[in-house]
N, C-alpha and C positions, 0 to 999 in steps of 0.2 A: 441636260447638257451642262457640265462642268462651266463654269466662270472660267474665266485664265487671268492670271494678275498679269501687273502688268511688273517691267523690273526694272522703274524709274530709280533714282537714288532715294528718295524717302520710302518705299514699299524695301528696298534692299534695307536700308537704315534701320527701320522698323524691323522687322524678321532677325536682322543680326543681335538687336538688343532684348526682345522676346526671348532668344535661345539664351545669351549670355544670362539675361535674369534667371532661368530658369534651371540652368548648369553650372552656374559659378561656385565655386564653392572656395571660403579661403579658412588655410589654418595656421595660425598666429601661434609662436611656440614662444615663451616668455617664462624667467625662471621666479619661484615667489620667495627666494632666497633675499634677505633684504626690502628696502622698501620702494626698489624700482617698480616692482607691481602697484602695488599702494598710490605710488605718483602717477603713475599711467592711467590708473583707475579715475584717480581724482579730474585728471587734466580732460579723460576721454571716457566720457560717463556710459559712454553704450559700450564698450570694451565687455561693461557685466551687464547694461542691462538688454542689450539685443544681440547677446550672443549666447551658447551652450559655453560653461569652462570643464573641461574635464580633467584631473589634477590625476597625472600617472609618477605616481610613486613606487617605490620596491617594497610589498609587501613584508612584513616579518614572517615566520615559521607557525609562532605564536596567532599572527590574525589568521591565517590563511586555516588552519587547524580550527580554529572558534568559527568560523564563515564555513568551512565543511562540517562543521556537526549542527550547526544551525538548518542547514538544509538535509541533512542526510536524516537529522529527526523527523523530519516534515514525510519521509519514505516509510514507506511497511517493507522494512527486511530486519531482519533478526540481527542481534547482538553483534556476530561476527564477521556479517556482512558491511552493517555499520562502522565499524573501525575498520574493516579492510577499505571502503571506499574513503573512507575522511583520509587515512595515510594515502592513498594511491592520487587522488583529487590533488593533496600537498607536496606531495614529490613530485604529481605534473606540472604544477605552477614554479616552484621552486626550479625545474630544467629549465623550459621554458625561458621564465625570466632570465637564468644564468647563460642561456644562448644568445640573448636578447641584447647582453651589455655586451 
């Protein structure tokens, strides 16, 4: 037979800050144009050292082309399989991003 909690305010208390822990999630958008980053960083040191940063920039033409033949070598297809996917890989990114702005 099942227990039954009971649903005083500390068992409620309790359960609401369990779920919060375990579903909160926050995402802090901050530009590293200047040295506003740099001072945030300084003044709020977990900012980098208990967080993920993930820095989304706009690709060039140039990287996205060197990043598809970097992986499209790592494949077994022939010559002109190869340059068809690195071009097709770059004009999907390049859409993409330009739908994106």
């Amino acid at each position: 037979m099942k227990k039954k909690k009971i649903d005083n305010p500390e068992s409620l208390w309790s359960y609401f800050v369990s779920n919060i822990r375990a579903n909160l999630h926050i995402v802090l958008c901050m530009s590293p144009a200047g040295d506003s980053l740099r001072i945030r960083a300084r003044k709020f040191p977990s900012l980098v050292s208990c967080c993920t940063i993930d820095w989304f920039d706009s690709w060039t033409e140039e990287a996205l082309i060197e990043v598809s033949k970097k992986m499209v070598n790592k494949m077994e297809l022939d010559d002109n399989m190869k340059k068809s996917f690195v071009q097709l890989s770059t004009e999907a990114n390049l859409i993409v991003q330009e739908l994106c702005t």
